[in-house]
N, C-alpha and C positions, 0 to 999 in steps of 0.2 A: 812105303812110298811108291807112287804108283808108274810108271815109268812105259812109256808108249814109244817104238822104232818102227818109223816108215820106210821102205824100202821100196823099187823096183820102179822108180821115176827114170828120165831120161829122153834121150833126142830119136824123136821121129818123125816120118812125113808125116803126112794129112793122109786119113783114110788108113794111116796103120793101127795098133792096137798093143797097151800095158795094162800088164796087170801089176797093181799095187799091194803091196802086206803091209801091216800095223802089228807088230809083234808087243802082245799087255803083259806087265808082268806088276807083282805087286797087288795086286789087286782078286779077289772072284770074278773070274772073266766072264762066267757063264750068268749073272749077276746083273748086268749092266748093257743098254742097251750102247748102242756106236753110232759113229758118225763119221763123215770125211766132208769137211770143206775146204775150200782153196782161194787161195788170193796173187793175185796180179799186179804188178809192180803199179803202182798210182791208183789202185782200187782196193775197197775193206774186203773184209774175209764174206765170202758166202757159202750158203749153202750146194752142197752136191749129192749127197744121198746119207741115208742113214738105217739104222736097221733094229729092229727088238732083240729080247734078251733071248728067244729060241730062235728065231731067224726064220721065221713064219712070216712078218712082214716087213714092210722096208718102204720110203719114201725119196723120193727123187726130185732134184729141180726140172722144171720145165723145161732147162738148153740142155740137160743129159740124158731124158725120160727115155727108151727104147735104145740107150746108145750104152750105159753101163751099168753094172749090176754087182750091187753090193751083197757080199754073203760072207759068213761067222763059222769056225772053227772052234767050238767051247771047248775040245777036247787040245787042241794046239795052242788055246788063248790068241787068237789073231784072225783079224779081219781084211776081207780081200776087198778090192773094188776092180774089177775089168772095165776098162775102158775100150770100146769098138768105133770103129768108125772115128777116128779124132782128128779133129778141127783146129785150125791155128788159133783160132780165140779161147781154146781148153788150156793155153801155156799158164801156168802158174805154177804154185808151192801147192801142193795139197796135200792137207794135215787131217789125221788123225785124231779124234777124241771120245772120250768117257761119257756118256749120260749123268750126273750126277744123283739123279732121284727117278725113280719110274723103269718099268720096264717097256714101253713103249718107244717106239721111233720117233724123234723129233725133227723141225727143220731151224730149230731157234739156238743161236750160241749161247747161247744166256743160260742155255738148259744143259751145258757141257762145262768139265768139269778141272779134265786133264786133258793138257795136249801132246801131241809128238812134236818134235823136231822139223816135222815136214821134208819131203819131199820130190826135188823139181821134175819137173814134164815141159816141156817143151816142145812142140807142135810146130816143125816147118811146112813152107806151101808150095 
């Protein structure tokens, strides 16, 4: 059973900086590409970045592009996302998930498998 633990959310100003863990277990970590999207209370889940099975490449939204940077730990089984520069509109849940098929980076939920728990980040101004 595949089991995903987010961790390292919490309350900051604007313009400070989290880094987030997703600790995999259950699963061949090294195996499966990742993801992190997040959702906002009255908004659906979207995409924020995601990464391949060696962690050679990785894709980004457009409102995070230059600001955080997704990278993979095969050997710890866990995925990191640093978030820089953070803006009150980055407040949400952001969750962790599985690729289900592919070693490639995705930005489609559809293409994910397993989730975590999520979570929260909160961004004051």
């Amino acid at each position: 059973q595949v089991q995903l633990v987010e961790s390292g959310g919490g309350l900051v100003q604007a313009g400070g900086s989290l880094r987030l863990s997703c600790a995999a277990s259950g699963l061949t970590f090294s195996r499966y590409a990742m993801g992190w999207f997040r959702q906002a209370p009255g908004k659906e889940r979207e995409f924020v970045a995601s990464i391949s099975v060696s962690g050679s490449s990785a894709g980004y939204a457009d409102s995070v592009e230059g600001r955080f940077t997704i990278s993979r730990d095969n050997a710890r089984n866990t995925v990191y996302l640093q978030m820089n520069s953070l803006k009150p509109e980055d407040t949400a849940g952001y969750y962790c998930a599985v690729r289900k098929y592919g070693s490639t980076w995705s930005r489609d939920p559809a293409d994910f498998g397993s989730w975590g728990q999520g979570t929260q980040v909160t961004v004051s101004s």
